[in-house]
C-alpha positions, 0 to 999 in steps of 0.5 A, a space after each residue: 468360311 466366307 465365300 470368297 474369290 481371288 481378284 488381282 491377287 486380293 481375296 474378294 467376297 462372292 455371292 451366289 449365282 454371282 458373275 465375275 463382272 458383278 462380284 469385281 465391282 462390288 469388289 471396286 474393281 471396274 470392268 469395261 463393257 459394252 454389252 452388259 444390260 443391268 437386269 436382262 441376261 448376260 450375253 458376252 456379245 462385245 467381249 470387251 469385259 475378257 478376263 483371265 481365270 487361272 486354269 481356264 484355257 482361254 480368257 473368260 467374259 466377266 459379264 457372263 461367267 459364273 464367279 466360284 470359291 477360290 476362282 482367281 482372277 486377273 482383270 489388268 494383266 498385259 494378256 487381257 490388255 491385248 485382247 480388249 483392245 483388239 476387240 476395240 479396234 475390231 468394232 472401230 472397223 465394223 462401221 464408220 465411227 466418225 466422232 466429230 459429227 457423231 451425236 453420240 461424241 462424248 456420252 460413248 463407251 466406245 469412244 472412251 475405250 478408244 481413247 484409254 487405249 490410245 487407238 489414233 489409227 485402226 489397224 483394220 480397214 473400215 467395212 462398208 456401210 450395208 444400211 441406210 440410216 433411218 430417220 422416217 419417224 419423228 422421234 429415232 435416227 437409227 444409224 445403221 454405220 455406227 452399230 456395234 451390234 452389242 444387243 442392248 437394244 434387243 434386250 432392254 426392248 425385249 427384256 425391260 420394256 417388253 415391248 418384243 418390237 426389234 430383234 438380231 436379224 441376218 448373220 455373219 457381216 450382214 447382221 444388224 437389229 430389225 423390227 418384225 419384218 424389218 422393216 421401218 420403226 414406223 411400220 413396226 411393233 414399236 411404241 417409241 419408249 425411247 428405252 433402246 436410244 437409253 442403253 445405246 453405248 454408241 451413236 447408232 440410236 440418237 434422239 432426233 428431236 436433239 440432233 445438233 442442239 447439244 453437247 453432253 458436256 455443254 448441258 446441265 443435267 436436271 433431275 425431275 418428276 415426268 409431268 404427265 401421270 401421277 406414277 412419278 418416273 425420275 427423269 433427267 433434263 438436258 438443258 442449253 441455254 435454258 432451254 430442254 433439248 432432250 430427257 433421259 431417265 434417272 437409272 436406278 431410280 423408282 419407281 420407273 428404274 431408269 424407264 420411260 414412256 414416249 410422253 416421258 421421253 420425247 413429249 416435252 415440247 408443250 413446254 414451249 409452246 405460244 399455245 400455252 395459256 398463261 393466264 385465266 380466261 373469261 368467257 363473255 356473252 358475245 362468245 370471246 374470251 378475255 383475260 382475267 385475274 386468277 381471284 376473279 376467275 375462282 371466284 367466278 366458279 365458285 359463284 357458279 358451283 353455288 347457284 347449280 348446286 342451289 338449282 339442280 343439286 350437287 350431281 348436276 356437277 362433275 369433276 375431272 382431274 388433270 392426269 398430270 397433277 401430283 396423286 397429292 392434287 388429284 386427292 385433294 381434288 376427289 376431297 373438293 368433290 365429294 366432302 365439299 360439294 357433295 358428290 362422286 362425280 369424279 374422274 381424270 383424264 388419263 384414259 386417252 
């Protein structure tokens, strides 16, 4: 017999050690969540994915309860509504969720929970802002007001990255995320990946860098490969206008399964840069530079390659391959060096 469960009266396959959140989507029954991390561990922290099991004495958070056989569960009863939705409205009160001015508007979980259960006005009176915002660094607006304390950030830090940088510090109203000695990013362990502004359901992280370029419905999402390493992460262009005003990573994609590094993420601004070299430069004997076609420049080189290898052999040149280059390049480059030219003096400079 098959390992099945009863969802919404409709009897559903299960897999091992599977929770009831995982076994309803693949079931195509869609449970809200805030806290639920793809590949970190379930905590049942917003309480948002609250579920009604027959024989349990209390609703159930779907993210973090063991799916059995013959488990019969109810996702959309009246019961389960209520307490979603109370749990909504408690978080809408925890800080000041202010949408027109959040950079968050459109692109948040809360707010889409908000408008599905029609909540115009909390019933709880709006907490006092206890932090200031943090913006000291260059690339992370940490708002402290709009924080749900879901924990997504903690564990995509601690448990995707590893990079163990922030924590739950504090308890009760005075709870809220810190960095080892809570202190600012700047000071911290921190190597500014950017993953936990990438599993922010709220506007409590933003990308500074983007702050007033855009709306998520205003953009084109571009997919792309990172230009600076041969790994080849998936990222996402979000382009106005033409231009890129931030980059997320493609979740799920390989091989950097929705990560990204801080050149990745927030190192796009060479891109547009009036320092950027556009054509070939020739160096003259009186020491400047002036502009040349790209035939005369190769050709230039490979004059010059002839007479070092003529005079001093082929170890008198060296080699050293741009680390943003496609592994396709840099093998071709290795090629050029050693079958052509004639020797191992090869490398890339992505050391630094």
């Amino acid at each position: 017999m098959s390992n099945t469960f009863i969802l919404n009266g409709k009897e559903t396959p299960l897999k091992p050690d599977q929770m009831i959140l995982e076994a309803a989507r693949n079931g195509g029954i869609e449970i809200p969540t805030l806290c639920y991390l793809k590949g970190a561990t379930p905590t049942g922290a917003c309480r948002i994915c609250l579920v009604e099991v027959k024989g349990a004495r209390s609703l159930m958070a779907a993210c973090s309860t063991p799916v059995s056989q013959g488990m019969e569960v109810f996702t959309d009863s009246t019961l389960v509504h209520q307490a979603r939705k109370l749990n909504v409205e408690l978080l809408l009160s925890s800080g000041k969720h202010n949408c027109m001015t959040c950079e968050a508007n459109g692109n948040c979980r809360l707010q889409d929970l908000a408008y599905f259960y029609k909540i115009t006005t909390p019933r709880f009176e709006e907490s006092e802002q206890k932090y200031p915002t943090e913006d000291e660094n260059p690339f992370i607006v940490r708002d402290f007001s709009r924080c749900i304390l879901c924990g997504r950030c903690v564990q995509a830090c601690n448990e995707l990255v590893v990079n163990r940088a922030i924590s739950l510090g504090y308890r009760g109203s005075e709870s809220k995320v810190v960095t080892g000695g809570d202190g600012p990013y700047n000071d911290s362990e921190c190597v500014f990946c950017g993953q936990c502004v990438e599993v922010c359901p709220v506007g409590a992280l933003t990308e500074k860098k983007a702050k007033g370029l855009g709306r998520p419905w205003e953009t084109q999402k571009i997919r792309t490969t990172c230009p600076y390493c041969g790994v080849g992460c998936q990222q996402l262009l979000h382009v106005k206008d033409g231009k890129i005003i931030k980059v997320t990573a493609v979740e799920d994609a390989q091989p950097n399964q929705g990560r990204l590094c801080v050149k990745g993420r927030f190192a796009y601004d060479f891109i547009y840069s009036e320092e950027r070299l556009k054509t070939p430069l020739i160096r003259e004997k009186n020491g400047e530079f002036r502009e040349a076609s790209w035939d005369e420049a190769l050709d230039l080189v490979a004059t010059k390659f002839k007479e070092i290898i003529k005079k001093d052999g082929p170890d008198a040149i060296a080699g050293v391959s741009c680390a943003r280059s496609i592994n396709e390049d840099s093998y071709q480059m290795q090629k050029l060096f050693r079958a052509v030219i004639g020797t191992n003096n090869i490398d890339h400079c992505a050391r630094t």
